[in-house]
C-alpha positions as CSV (number, residue, x, y, z in Angstrom):
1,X,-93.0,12.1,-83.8
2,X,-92.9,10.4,-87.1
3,X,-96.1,10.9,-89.2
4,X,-97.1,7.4,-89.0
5,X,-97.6,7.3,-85.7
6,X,-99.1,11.0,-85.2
7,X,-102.1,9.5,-87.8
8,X,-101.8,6.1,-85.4
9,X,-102.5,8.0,-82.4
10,X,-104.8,10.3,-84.0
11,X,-107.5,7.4,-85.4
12,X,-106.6,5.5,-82.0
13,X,-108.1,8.9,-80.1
14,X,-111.2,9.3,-83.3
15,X,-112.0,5.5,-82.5
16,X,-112.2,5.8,-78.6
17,X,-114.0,8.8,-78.7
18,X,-116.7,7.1,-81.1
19,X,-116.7,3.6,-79.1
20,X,-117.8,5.9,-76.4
21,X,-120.8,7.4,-78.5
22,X,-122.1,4.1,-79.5
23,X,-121.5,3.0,-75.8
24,X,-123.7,5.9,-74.8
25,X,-126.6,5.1,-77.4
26,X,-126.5,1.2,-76.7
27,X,-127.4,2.4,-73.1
28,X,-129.5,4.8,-74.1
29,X,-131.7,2.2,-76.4
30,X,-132.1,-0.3,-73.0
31,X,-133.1,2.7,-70.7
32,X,-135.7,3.3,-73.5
33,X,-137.0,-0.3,-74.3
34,X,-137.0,-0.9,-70.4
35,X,-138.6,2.1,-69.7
36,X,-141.0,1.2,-71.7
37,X,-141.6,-2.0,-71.2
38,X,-142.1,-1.1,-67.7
39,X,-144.2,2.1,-67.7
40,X,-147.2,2.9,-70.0
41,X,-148.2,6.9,-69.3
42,X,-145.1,8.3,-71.9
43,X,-143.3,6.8,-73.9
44,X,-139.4,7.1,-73.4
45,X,-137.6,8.2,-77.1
46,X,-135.4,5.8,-78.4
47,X,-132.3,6.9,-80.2
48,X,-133.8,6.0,-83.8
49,X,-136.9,7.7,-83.3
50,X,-134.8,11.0,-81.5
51,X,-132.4,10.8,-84.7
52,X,-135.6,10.8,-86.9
53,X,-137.2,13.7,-85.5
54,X,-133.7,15.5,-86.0
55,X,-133.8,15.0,-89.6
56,X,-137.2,16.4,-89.5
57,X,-136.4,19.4,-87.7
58,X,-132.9,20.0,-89.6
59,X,-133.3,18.9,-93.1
60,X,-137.4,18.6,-93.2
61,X,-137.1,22.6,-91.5
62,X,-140.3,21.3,-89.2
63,X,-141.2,23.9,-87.2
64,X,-140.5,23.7,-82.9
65,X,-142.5,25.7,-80.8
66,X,-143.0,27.9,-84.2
67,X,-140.1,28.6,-84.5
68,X,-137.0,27.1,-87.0
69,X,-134.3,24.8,-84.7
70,X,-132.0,27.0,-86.8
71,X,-133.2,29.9,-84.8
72,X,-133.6,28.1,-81.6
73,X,-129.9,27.0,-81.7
74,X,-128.8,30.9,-82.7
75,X,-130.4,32.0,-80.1
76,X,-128.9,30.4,-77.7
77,X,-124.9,30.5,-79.1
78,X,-125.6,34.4,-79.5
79,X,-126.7,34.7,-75.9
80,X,-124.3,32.2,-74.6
81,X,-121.4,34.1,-76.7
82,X,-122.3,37.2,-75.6
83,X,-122.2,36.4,-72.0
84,X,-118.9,34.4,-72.3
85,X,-117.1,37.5,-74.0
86,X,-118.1,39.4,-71.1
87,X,-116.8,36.8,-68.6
88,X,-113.2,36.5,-70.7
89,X,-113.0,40.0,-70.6
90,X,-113.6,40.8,-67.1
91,X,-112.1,37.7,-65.5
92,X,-108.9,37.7,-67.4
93,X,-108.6,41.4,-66.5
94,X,-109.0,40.9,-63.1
95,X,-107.3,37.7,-63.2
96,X,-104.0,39.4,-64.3
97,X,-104.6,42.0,-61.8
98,X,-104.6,39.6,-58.8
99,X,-101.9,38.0,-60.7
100,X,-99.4,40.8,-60.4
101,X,-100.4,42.4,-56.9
102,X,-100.7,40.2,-53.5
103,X,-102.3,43.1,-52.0
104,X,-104.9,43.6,-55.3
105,X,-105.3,39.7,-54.5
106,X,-106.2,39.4,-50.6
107,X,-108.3,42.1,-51.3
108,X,-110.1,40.3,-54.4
109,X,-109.8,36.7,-54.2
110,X,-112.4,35.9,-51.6
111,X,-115.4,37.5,-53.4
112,X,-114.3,36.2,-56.3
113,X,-114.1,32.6,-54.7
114,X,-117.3,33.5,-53.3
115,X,-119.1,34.0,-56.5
116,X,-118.0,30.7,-57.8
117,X,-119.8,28.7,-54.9
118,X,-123.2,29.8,-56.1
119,X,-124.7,28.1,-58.0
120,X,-126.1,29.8,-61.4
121,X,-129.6,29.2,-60.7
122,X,-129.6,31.1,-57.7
123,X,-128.9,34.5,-59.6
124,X,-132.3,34.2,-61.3
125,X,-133.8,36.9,-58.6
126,X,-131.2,39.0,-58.9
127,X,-130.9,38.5,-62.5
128,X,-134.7,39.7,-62.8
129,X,-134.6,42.7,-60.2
130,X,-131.6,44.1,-62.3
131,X,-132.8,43.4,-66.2
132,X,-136.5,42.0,-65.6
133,X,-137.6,39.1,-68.0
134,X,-135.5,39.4,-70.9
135,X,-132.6,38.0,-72.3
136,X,-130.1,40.4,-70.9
137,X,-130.9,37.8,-67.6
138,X,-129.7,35.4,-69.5
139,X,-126.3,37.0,-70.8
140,X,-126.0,38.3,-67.0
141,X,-126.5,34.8,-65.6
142,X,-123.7,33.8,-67.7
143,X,-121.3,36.3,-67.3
144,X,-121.2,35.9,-63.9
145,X,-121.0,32.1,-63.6
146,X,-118.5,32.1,-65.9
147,X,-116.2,34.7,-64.4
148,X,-115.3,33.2,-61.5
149,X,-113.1,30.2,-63.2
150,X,-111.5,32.2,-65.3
151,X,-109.8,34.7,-62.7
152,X,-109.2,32.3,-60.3
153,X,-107.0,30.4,-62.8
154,X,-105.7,33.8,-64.7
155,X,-104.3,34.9,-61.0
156,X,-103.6,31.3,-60.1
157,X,-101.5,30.8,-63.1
158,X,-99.8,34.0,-63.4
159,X,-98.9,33.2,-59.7
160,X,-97.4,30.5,-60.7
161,X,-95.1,32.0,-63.0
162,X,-91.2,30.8,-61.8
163,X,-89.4,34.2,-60.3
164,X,-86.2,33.0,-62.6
165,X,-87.8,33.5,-65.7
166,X,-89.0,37.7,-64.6
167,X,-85.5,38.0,-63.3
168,X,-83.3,36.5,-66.5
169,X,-85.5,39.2,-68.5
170,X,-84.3,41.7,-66.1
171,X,-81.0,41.1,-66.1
172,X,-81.4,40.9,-70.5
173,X,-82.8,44.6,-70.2
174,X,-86.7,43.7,-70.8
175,X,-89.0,45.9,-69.3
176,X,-91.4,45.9,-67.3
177,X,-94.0,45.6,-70.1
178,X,-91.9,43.7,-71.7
179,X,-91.8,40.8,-68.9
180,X,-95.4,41.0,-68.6
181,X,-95.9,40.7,-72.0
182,X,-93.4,38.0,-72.8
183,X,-93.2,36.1,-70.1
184,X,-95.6,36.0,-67.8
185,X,-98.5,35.7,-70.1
186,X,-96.7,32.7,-72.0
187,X,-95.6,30.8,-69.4
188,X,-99.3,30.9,-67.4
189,X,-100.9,30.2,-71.1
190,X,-102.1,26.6,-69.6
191,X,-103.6,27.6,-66.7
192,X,-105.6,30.4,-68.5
193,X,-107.0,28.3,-70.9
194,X,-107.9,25.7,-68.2
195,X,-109.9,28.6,-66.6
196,X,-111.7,29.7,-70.0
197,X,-112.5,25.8,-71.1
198,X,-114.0,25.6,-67.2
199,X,-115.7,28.9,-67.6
200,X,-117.2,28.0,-71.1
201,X,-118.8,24.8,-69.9
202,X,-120.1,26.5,-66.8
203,X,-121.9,29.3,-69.0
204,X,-123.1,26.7,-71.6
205,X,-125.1,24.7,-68.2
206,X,-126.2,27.6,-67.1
207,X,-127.4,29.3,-70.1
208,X,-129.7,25.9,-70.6
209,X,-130.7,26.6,-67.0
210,X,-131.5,30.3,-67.8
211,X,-133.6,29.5,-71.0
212,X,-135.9,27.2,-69.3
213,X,-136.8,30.1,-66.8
214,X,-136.3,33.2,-68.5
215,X,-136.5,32.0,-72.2
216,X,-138.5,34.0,-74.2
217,X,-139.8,32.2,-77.1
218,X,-136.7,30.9,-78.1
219,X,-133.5,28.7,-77.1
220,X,-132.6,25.3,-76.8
221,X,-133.7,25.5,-73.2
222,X,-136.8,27.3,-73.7
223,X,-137.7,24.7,-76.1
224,X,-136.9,21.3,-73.7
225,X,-139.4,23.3,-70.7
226,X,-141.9,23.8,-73.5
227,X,-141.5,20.0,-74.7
228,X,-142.5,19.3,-70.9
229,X,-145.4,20.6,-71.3
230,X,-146.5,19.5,-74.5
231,X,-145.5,15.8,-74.0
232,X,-143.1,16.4,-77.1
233,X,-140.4,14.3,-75.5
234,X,-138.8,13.2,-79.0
235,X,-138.4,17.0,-79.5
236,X,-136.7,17.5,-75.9
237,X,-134.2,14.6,-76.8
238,X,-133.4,16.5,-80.3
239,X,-132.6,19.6,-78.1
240,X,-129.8,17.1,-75.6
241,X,-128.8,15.9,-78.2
242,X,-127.9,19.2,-80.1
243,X,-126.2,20.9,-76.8
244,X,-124.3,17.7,-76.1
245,X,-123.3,18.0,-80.0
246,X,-122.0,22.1,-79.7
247,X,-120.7,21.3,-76.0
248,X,-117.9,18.2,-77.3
249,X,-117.2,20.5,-80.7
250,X,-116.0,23.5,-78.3
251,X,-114.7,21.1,-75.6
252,X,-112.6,18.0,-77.6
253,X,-112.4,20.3,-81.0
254,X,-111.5,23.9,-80.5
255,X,-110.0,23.6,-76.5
256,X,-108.0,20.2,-76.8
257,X,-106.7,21.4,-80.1
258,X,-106.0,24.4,-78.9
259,X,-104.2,23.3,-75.7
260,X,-102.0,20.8,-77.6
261,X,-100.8,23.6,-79.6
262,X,-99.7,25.8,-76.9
263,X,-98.3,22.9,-74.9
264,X,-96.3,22.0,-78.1
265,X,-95.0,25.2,-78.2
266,X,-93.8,25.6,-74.9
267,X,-91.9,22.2,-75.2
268,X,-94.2,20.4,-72.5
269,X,-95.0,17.9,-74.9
270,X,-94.6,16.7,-78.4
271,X,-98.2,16.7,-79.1
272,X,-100.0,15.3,-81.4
């Protein structure tokens, strides 16, 4: 693609995504003027007022809930992160697993499957009978929501793998190490990284989810449930505002990026 129109289609893709953003304010302000036009117990943020408060909590280093946003925002990518390596780690393993044996996968599959269909909040009891109230609930709660997506696609996309492409490596002497290794991992690449983008926004929800029941002082969660109760809604906006903010970085930044390149070097597309 000539370099022209890669930085074409690049600003073409900047300027849609931002058209959307303003789209999503300019909504945002009529919800907020009508909502408060209408009603007269709270009064419904606006976007200027939820960006002013942000620059008080950021720059200003006002204090939420005692605590620095800095900290708030750690809190939660530390728990989140932790949760999510223990999800990529144990659902790529078992992924690969299911992958490579039919029998390991009739066995394996269904609870897997099963574990998907609940939904995170409902492994708060279990959550608390195994760790109690602590943030190790949290990192649980996450681990095991994530997990599910990512074997499922792992198995699904090693699976998938065309039986020409393990058989021309047998026939050129490769191992069978080798064709694991070089072959089968490569070619299901897509469908791995479809499970781990899946799995990373299903820990992110739930670890929002988590915090608002479990959190312990700190978290972005923990500090929306707290805005509930102090009427602090401007503060509660910051907070969406902030996981919509780290949820689009890792989403349209780090995974889109990162699934153009692999796709480009497969030779599935020219990318961009």
């Amino acid at each position: 693609m000539p370099p022209n129109d890669k930085y074409l289609q690049m600003g073409i893709r900047i300027g849609l995504g931002v058209l959307g953003v303003l789209i999503v304010f300019a909504l945002w302000a009529l919800i907020a003027r009508y909502s408060n036009w209408a009603h007269t117990s709270s009064h419904f943020p606006t976007p200027y007022e939820t960006l002013m408060r942000m620059k008080m909590l950021f720059i200003s280093r006002q204090e939420l809930n005692n605590t620095s946003i800095y900290d708030h925002v750690l809190t939660s990518l530390r728990n989140w992160g932790i949760g999510y390596l223990i999800a990529v780690i144990i659902g790529i393993g078992a992924g690969a697993l299911m992958g490579a044996s039919e029998k390991i996968n009739q066995v394996f599959m269904p609870t897997v499957q099963i574990v998907q269909l609940i939904p995170g909040l409902a492994w708060i009891p279990i959550a608390l009978l195994l760790f109690g109230l602590n943030e190790r609930s949290t990192v649980f709660m996450i681990a095991i929501t994530a997990v599910a997506p990512i074997a499922i696609n792992t198995a699904g996309g090693m699976k998938s793998v065309p039986d020409i492409y393990r058989r021309t490596a047998k026939v050129m002497g490769c191992t069978v190490f080798d064709r694991f290794i070089y072959v089968t991992v490569p070619a299901s690449t897509l469908p791995i990284l479809n499970g781990l983008r899946i799995g990373l926004a299903n820990g992110w929800r739930v670890l929002i989810a988590a915090e608002m029941v479990l959190g312990l002082n700190k978290g972005l969660g923990y500090s929306i449930i707290q805005a509930r109760w102090s009427l602090d809604y401007e503060a509660a906006f910051v907070c969406i505002v902030v996981i919509c903010v780290i949820g689009l970085f890792f989403e349209k930044v780090l995974f889109a990026n990162l699934e153009r390149f692999m796709a480009k070097r497969m030779g599935m597309t020219e990318g961009i």
